[in-house]
C-alpha beads as a LAMMPS data file, in Angstrom:
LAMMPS data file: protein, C-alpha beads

95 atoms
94 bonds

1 atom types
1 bond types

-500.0 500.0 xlo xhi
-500.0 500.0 ylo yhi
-500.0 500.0 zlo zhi

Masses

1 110.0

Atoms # bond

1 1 1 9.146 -126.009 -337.477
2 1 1 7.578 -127.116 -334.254
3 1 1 3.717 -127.529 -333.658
4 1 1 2.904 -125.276 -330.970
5 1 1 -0.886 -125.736 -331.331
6 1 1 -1.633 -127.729 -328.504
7 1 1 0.426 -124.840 -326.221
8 1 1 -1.660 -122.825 -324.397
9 1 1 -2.401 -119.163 -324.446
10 1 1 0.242 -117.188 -323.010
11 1 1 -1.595 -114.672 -320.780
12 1 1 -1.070 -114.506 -316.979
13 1 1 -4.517 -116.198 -316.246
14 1 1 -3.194 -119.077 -317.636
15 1 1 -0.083 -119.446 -315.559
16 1 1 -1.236 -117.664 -312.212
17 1 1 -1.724 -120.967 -310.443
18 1 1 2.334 -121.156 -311.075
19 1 1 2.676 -118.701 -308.383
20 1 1 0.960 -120.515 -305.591
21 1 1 3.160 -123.748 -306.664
22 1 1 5.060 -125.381 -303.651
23 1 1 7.821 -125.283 -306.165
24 1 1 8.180 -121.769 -306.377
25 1 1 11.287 -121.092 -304.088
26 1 1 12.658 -124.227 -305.330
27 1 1 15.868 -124.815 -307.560
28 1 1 14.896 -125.768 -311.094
29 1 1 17.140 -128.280 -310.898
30 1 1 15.578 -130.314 -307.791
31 1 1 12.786 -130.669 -310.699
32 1 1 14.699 -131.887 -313.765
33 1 1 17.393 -134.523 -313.969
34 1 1 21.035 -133.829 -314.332
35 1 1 22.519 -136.147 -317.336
36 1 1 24.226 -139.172 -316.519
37 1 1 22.494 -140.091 -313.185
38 1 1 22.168 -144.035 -312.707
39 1 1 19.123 -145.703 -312.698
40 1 1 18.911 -145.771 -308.151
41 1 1 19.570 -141.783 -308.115
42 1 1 17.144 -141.395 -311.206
43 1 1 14.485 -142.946 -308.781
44 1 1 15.762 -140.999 -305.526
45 1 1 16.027 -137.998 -307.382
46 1 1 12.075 -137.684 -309.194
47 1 1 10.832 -139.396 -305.804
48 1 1 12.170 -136.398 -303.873
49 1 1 10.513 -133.756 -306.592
50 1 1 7.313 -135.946 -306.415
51 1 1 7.422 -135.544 -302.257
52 1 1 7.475 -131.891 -302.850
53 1 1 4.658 -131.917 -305.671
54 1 1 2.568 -133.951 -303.140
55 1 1 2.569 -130.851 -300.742
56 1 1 1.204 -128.623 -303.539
57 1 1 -1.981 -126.814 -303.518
58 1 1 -1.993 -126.434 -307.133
59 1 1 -0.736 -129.684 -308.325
60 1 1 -3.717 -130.640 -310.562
61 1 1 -3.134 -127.096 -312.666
62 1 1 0.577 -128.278 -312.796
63 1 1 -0.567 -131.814 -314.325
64 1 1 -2.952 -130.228 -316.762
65 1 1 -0.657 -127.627 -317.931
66 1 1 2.484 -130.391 -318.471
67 1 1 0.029 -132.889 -320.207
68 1 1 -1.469 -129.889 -322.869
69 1 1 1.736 -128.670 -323.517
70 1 1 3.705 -132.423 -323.610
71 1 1 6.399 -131.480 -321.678
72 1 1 9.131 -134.086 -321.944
73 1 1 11.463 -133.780 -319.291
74 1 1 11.429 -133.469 -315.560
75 1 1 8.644 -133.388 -312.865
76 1 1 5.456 -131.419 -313.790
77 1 1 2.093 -132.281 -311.360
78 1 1 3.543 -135.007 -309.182
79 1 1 4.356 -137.030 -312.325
80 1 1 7.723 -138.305 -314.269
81 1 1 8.164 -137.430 -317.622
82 1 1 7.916 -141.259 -318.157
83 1 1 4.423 -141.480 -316.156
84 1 1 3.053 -138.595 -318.274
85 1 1 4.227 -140.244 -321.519
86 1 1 2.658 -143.422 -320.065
87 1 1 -0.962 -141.181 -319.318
88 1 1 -1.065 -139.852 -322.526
89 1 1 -0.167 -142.802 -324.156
90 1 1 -2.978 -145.021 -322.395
91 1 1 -5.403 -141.565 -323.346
92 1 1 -4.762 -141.760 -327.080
93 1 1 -5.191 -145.756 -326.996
94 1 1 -8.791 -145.013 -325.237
95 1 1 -9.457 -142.584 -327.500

Bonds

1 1 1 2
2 1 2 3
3 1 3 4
4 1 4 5
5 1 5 6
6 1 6 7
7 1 7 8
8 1 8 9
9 1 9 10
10 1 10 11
11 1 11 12
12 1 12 13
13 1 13 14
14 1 14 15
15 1 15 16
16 1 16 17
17 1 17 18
18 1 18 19
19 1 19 20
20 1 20 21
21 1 21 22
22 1 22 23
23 1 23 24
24 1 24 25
25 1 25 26
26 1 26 27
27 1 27 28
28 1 28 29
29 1 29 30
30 1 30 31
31 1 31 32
32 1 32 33
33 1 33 34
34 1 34 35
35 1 35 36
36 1 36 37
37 1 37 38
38 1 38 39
39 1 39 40
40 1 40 41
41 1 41 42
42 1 42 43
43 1 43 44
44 1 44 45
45 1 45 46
46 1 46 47
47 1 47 48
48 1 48 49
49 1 49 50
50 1 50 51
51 1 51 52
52 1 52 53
53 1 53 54
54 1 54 55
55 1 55 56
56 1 56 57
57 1 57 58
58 1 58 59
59 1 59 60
60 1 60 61
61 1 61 62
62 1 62 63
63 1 63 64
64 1 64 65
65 1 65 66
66 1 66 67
67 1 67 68
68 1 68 69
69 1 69 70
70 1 70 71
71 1 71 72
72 1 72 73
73 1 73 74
74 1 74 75
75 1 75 76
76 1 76 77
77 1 77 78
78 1 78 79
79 1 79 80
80 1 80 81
81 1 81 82
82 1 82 83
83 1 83 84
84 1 84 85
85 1 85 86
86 1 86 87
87 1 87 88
88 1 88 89
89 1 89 90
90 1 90 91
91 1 91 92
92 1 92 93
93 1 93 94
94 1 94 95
């Protein structure tokens, strides 16, 4: 069974920024990355989610909320899922 320990609370004060995110009216999939894409439209495609998260007003709630709860995949905060691995990799080394 999965560790869902470092999740946090589900109550609507948690997630509330969510609602003032730029992505908000946005297809889920402009976010995530369809299987199979080549290495150029991997780039062009997180680069154009990235442009959006760097519009945001709540992009630093986004971060938090993707680092706390490890997401894996997609864009979450402005960052990759391989920058966030990469953050919370150079974290636990510092730790």
């Amino acid at each position: 069974m999965a560790n869902l320990s470092h999740l946090p609370k589900a109550v609507f004060e948690s997630y509330e920024w969510q609602e003032s995110g730029a992505c908000i009216d946005r297809s889920v999939e402009e976010f995530f990355l369809p299987e199979g894409l080549r290495t150029v439209e991997k780039s062009d495609h997180e680069a154009a989610a990235i442009r959006i998260c760097g519009t945001c007003p709540v992009v630093r709630d986004c971060l938090q909320h993707a680092l706390r709860a490890r997401e894996r995949y997609g864009v979450w905060g402005g960052l990759s899922a391989d920058e966030r691995a990469k953050h919370l990799a150079d974290d636990s080394e510092a730790a």
